[in-house]
C-alpha positions as CSV (number, residue, x, y, z in Angstrom):
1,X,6.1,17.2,-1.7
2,X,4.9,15.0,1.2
3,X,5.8,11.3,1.5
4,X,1.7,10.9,0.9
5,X,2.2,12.5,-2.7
6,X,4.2,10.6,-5.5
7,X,5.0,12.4,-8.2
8,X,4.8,12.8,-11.9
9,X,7.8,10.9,-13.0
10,X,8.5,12.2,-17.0
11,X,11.3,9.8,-18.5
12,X,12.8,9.8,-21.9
13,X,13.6,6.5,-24.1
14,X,14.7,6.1,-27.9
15,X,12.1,5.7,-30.2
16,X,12.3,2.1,-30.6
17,X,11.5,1.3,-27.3
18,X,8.5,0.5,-25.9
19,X,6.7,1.5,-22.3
20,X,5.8,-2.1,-22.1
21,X,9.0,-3.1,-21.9
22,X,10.1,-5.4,-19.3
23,X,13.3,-3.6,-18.3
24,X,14.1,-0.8,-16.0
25,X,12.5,2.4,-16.0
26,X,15.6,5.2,-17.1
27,X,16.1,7.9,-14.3
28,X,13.4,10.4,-14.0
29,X,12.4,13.8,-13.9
30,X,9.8,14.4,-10.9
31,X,7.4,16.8,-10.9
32,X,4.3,18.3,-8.9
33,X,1.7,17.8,-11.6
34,X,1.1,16.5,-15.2
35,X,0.3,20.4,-16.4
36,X,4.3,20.9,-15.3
37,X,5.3,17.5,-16.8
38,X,3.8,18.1,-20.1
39,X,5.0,21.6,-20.6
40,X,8.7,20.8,-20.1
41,X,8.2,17.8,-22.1
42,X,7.2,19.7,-24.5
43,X,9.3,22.5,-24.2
44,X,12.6,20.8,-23.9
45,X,15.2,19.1,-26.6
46,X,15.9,15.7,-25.0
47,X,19.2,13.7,-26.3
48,X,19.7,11.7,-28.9
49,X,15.8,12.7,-30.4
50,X,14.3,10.3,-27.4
51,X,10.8,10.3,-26.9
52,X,8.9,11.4,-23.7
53,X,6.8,9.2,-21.3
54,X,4.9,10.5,-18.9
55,X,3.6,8.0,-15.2
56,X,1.4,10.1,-13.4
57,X,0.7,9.9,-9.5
58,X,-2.1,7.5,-9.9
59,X,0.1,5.2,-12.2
60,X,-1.2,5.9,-15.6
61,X,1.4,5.8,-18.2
62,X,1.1,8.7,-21.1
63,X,2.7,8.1,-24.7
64,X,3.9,10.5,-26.5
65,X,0.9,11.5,-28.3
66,X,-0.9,11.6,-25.4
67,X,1.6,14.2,-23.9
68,X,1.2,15.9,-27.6
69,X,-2.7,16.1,-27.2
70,X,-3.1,17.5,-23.4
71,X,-0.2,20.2,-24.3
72,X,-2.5,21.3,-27.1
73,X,-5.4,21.2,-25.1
74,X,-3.5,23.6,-22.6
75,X,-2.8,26.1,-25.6
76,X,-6.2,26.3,-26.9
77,X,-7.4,27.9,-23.5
């Protein structure tokens, strides 16, 4: 990844919390693209039953059933 290229940063948060939130981001997990971000979101048991978020490279935060909807998109192709 160059310095050029941020990445897809998919973090995980209780439930009850919301991406408007004013405090600090939790750590992340970076990837290379959304398609990568969405399948291990969805793929993966996070702690605790916390909830994915996905920030893409451009900045645009995706909720949960956001994530839900472009994973299903991937499977009906």
């Amino acid at each position: 990844m160059t310095l050029d290229h941020e990445p897809v940063r998919l973090q995980y948060w209780p439930p009850s919390h919301t991406v408007d939130a004013p405090d600090k981001w939790p750590d992340s997990y970076e990837f290379g693209s959304v398609e990568d971000a969405v399948a291990f979101a969805m793929t993966q048991s996070p702690s605790h039953r916390e909830v994915a978020w996905l920030r893409t490279a451009e900045g645009e935060i995706l909720k949960p059933a956001q994530i839900r909807r472009l994973w299903e998109l991937r499977r009906d192709h």
